[in-house]
C-alpha positions in Angstrom: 55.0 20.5 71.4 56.9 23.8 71.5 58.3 24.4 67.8 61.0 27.2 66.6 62.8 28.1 63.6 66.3 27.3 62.4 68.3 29.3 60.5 67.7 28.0 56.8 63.9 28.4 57.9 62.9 24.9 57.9 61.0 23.7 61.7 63.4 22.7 64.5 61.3 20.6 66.1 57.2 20.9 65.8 54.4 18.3 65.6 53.0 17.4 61.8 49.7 18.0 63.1 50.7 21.5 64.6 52.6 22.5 61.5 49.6 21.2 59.0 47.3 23.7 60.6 49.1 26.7 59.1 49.0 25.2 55.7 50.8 22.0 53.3 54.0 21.6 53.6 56.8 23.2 50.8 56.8 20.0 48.3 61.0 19.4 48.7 60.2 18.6 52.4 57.1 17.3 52.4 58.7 14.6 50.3 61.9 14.4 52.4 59.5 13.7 55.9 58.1 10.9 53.7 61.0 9.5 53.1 61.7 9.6 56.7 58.2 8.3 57.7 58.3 5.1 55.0 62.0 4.2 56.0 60.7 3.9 59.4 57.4 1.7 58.2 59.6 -0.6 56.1 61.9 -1.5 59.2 59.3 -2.2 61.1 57.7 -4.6 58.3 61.1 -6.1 58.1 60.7 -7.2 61.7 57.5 -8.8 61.3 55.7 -5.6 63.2 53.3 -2.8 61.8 53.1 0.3 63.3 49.4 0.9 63.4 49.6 4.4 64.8 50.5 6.8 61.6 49.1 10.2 61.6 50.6 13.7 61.8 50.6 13.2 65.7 52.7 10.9 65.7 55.1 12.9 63.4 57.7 15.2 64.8 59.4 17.6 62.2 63.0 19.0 62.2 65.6 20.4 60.6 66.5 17.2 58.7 63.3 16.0 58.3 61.0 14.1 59.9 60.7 11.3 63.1 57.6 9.1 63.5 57.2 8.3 67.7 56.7 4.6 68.2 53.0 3.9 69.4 51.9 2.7 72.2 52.4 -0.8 71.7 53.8 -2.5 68.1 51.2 -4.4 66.2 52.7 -7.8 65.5 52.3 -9.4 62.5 53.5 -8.3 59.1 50.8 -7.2 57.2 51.3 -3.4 56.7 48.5 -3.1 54.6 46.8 -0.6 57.5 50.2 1.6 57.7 50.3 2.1 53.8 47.2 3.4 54.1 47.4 5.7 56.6 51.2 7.0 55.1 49.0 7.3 52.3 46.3 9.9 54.4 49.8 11.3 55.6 51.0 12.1 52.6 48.0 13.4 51.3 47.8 16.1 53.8 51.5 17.1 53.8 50.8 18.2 49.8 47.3 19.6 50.0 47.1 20.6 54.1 43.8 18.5 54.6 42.3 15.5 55.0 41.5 12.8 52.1 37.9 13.0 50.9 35.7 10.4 52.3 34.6 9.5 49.3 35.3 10.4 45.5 38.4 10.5 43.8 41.6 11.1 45.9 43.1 12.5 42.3 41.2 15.2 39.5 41.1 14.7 36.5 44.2 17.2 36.1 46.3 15.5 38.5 46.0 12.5 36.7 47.7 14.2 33.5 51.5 13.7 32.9 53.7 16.9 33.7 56.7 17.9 33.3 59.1 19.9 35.7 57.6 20.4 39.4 54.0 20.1 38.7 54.3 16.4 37.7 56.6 16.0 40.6 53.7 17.1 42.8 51.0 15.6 40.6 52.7 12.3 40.6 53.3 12.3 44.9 49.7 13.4 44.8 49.0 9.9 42.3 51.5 7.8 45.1 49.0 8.9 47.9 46.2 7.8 45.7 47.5 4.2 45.6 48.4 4.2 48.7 44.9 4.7 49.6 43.5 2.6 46.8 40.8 -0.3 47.4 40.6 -3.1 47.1 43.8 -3.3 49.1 45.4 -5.7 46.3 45.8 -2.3 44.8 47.7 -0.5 47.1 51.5 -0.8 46.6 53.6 -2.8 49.5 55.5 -0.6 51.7 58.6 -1.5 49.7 57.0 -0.2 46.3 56.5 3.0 48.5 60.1 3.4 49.7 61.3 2.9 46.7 59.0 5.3 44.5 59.4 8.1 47.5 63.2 7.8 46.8 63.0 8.6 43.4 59.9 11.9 44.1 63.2 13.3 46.4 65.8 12.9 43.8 63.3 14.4 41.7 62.9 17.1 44.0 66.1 17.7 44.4 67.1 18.5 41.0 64.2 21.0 40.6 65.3 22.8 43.6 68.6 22.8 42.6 67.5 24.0 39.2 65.5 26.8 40.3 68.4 28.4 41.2 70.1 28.7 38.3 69.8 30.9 35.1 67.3 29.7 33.1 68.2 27.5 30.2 67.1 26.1 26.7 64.9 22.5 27.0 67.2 19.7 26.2 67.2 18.0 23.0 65.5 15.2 22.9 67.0 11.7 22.6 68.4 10.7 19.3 68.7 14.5 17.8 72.3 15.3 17.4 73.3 18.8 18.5 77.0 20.0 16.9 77.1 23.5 18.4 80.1 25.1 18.9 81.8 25.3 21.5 79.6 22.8 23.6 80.4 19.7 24.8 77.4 17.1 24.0 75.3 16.2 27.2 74.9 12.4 28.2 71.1 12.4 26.2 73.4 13.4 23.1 76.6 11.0 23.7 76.5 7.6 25.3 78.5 7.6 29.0 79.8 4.5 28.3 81.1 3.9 24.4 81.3 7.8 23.3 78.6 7.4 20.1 76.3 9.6 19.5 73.7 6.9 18.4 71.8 7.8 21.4 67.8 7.2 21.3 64.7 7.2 24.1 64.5 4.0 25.4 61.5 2.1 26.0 59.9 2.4 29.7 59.7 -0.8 31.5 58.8 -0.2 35.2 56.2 2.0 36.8 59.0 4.4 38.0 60.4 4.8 34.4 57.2 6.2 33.3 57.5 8.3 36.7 60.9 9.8 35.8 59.9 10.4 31.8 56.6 12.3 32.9 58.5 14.6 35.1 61.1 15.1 32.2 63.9 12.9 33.0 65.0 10.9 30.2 65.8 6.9 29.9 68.2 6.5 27.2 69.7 3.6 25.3 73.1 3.6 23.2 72.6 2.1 19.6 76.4 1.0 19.3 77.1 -0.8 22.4 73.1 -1.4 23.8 74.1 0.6 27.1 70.9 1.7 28.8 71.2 4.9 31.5 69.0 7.4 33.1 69.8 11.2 33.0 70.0 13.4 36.4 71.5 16.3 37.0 73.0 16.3 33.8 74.6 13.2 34.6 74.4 9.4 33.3 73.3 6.7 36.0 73.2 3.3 34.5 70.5 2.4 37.7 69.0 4.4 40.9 70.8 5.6 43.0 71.7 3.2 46.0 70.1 3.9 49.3 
């Protein structure tokens, strides 16, 4: 498939499998072609079919992102266990540029730590491949779980890359530590969103993509005064993900 460049530099239109041979992919859009891929795999579930074709052939990347081509012939049935896996495989390669070992661990023993920043980001989409991969398939996460935890890797990556480009900046405080500088208006870690009191402590993580967002460094916080519970992005207070 003939491939060319546009003018942010990103692939106008070029097969996964022709693009993995030069290399992984730059993490931001790695993740946003998974996005793209799992959207497409949870529709399908939705309609009772499985795609059963997933590789990087099958992948076309553009601008935006990425296209999976329909196969041959749709798998009926609504077990996706086999698609998991192989977005899994996909995954895998769009981060590291090969294939998953045959056998071993999928994830070191340093990939397994917690990060902060960008290298948990990529440490923890390595980990996602992992399960997606994982046996026995009661393991694996549904397609669903992998939708969901994908959005969260691009909001992630999204406020990195965003960050990158500006000057750099003193860590945040962490939750509960009140910061009276001058001149500076208290951040949403420092000063509840919803009641104004700076009673503000870390709350306690309660889902697997809490403990995802706190090991790349975003904090879950929980007002003392009026029990309001929020995470923190871009500097901002969201009180739940982000809708689709």
């Amino acid at each position: 498939m003939p491939g060319g460049t546009s003018h942010d530099g990103w692939v106008c239109e070029e097969s996964l499998a022709s693009r993995l041979a030069q290399g992984p992919l730059p993490l931001l859009f790695a993740l946003r072609c998974a996005m793209d891929v799992a959207a497409v795999l949870r529709q399908l579930y939705r309609a009772g079919q499985a795609h059963g074709g997933v590789s990087p052939a099958s992948v076309v990347l553009r601008s935006t992102g990425a296209a999976l081509l329909p196969p041959s012939g749709l798998v009926g049935g609504a077990n996706s266990r086999a698609d998991v896996a192989a977005f899994g495989a996909l995954l895998y390669q769009m981060l590291t540029g090969s294939m998953p070992p045959q056998s071993g661990p999928l994830v070191s023993q340093e990939e397994s730590g917690t990060y902060a920043g960008p290298a948990g980001l990529r440490a923890a989409a390595t980990r996602l491949a992992a399960k997606c991969l994982a046996t026995p398939p009661d393991r694996a996460p549904t397609i669903q779980m992998v939708v969901t935890e994908v959005r969260l890797l691009n909001v992630l990556a999204r406020q990195f890359g965003a960050e990158s480009l500006a000057p750099p900046q003193r860590a945040p405080r962490s939750p509960g530590r009140k910061n009276r500088s001058a001149g500076r208006a208290p951040t949403p870690v420092e000063r509840c969103p919803r009641c104004g009191s700076t009673d503000v402590r870390g709350a306690h993580r309660r889902t697997r993509l809490e403990h995802l967002m706190t090991g790349c460094g975003i904090p879950i916080c929980r007002c003392q005064r009026c029990c309001h519970r929020y995470v923190v992005l871009f500097r901002s207070a969201f009180p739940k993900m982000p809708p689709e």
